[in-house]
N, C-alpha and C positions, 0 to 999 in steps of 0.2 A: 360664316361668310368669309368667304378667300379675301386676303388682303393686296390687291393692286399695286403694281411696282411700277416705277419710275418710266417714264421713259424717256429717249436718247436724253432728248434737249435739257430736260432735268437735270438726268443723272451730268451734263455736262455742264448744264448751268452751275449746280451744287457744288464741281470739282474746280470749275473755274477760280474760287475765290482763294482758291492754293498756287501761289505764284509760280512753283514748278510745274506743275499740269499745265498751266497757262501756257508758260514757254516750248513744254514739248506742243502743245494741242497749238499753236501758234507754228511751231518748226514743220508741223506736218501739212497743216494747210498748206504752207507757202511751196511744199517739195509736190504737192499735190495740184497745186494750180500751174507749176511751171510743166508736172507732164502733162495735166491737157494741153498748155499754149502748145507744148513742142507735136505731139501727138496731131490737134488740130492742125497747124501750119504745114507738116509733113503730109498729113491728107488732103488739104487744101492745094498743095503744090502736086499731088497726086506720084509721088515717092513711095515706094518701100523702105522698111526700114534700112538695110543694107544700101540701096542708092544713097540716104539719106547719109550715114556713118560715111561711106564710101567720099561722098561729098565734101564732109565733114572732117576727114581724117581719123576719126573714132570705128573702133568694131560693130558691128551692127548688136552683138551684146549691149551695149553699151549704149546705145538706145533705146533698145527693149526695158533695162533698168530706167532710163530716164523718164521711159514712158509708164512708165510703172508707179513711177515714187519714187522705187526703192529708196531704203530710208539705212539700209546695211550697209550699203556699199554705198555711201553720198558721193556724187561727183565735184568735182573741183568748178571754180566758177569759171575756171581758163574751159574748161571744156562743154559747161552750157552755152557757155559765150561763142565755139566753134562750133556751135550746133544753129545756135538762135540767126547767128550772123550772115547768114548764106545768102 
């Protein structure tokens, strides 16, 4: 008989009680709910990315990252804040 593995919620319940995991698995939610808001709000306003940067003073890279996550490159708060602010 095959022995059955975890899944997600487990394996991240189990890793949760490790106060480092907690903090990354905590940093990535939060990079992860601000690119849906920014994502949603720019669809919602019915923008392209580039309108939206353009708007905002940022490159339009530089929203594809935000809308992304992206967790490599973190954006500064001065600059979700030129984004959010419009």
């Amino acid at each position: 008989m095959k022995k059955k593995g975890k899944t997600l919620q487990q394996y991240i319940k189990s890793k949760k009680k490790s106060e480092e995991f907690q903090v990354a698995y905590e940093e990535v939610k939060m990079h992860l709910k601000i690119a849906h808001l920014i994502e949603d709000l720019r669809i919602k306003s019915g923008m392209t990315q580039a309108q939206l940067a353009k708007k905002a003073g940022v490159s339009q890279p530089m929203i594809a990252r935000l809308e992304r996550g992206d967790q490599d490159r973190v954006p500064t708060l001065s600059t979700i804040n030129k984004v959010l602010n419009l």
